[in-house]
C-alpha positions as CSV (number, residue, x, y, z in Angstrom):
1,X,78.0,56.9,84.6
2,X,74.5,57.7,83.7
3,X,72.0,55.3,82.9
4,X,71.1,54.5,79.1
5,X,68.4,56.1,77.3
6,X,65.2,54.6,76.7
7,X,63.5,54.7,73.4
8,X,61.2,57.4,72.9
9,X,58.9,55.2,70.2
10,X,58.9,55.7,66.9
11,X,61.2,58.6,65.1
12,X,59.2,61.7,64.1
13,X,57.5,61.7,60.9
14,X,56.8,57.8,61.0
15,X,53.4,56.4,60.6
16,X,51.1,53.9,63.1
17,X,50.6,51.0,60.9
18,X,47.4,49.5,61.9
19,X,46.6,46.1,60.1
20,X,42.7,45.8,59.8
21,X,41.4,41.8,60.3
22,X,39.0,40.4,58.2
23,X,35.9,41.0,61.5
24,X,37.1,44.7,60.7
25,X,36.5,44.9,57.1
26,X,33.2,42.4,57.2
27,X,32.1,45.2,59.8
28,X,32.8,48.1,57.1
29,X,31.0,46.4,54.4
30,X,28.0,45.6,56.6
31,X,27.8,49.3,57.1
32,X,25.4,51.0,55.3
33,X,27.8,54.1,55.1
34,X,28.4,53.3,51.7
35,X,25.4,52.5,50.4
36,X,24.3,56.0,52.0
37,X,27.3,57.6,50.1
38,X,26.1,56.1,46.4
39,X,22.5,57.4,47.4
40,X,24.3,60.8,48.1
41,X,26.1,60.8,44.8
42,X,23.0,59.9,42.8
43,X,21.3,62.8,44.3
44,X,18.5,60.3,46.7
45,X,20.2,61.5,49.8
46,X,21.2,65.5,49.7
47,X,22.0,65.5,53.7
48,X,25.0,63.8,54.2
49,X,28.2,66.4,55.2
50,X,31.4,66.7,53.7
51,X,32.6,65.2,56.8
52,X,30.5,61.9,56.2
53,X,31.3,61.6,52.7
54,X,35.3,61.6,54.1
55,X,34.9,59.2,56.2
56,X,32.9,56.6,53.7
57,X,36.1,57.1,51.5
58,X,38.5,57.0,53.6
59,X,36.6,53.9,55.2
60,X,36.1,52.6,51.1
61,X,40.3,52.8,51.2
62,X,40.2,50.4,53.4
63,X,38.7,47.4,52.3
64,X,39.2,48.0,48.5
65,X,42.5,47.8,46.7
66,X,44.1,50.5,44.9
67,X,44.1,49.6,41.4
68,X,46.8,50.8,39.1
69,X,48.0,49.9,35.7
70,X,51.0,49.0,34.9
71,X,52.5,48.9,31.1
72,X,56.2,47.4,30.3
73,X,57.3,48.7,27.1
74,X,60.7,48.3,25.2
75,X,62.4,48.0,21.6
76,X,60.2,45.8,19.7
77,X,63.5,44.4,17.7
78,X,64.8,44.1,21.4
79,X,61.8,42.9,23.3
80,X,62.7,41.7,27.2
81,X,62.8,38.1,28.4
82,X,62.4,37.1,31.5
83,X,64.4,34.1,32.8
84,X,63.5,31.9,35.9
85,X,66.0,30.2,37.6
86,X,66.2,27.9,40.4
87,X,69.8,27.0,41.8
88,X,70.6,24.4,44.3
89,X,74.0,25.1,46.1
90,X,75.4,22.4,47.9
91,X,76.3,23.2,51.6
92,X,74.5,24.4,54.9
93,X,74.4,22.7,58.2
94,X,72.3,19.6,57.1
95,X,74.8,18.8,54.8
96,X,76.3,14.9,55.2
């Protein structure tokens, strides 16, 4: 009998998640990569590459949130109600 496969990592097509920490981001925002890529938008600093203006996005990504909007609408004669509820259900293993 042969011997089992081993994983071969992730399956093709999946991403690396890489969770930045807090030191990461504080390190980004002390950069001055962005304050260099305002300058470049306002014209002050022509010489940056299309290369360095990726990476201050992509590095802006990073440590800002991606705002969206979100609207809810509905029948105005049958607007929509949201209902909390909270159920206790007797049972479990600390049960007397």
């Amino acid at each position: 009998m042969t011997a089992a496969k081993r994983g071969r990592g992730r399956p093709k097509g999946s991403r690396k998640h890489v969770m930045l920490t807090e030191e990461h981001r504080d390190k980004i925002r002390k950069s001055n990569m962005f304050s260099r890529l305002i300058r470049h938008a306002e014209g002050k600093e022509p010489d940056m590459t299309p290369t360095q203006v990726q990476v201050a996005l992509a590095l802006m990504k990073k440590i800002l949130p991606d705002l969206s909007s979100v609207e809810h609408t509905g029948n105005p004669d049958n607007p929509l109600e949201m209902i909390t509820e909270i159920r206790l259900v007797a049972g479990g293993k600390d049960r007397d």
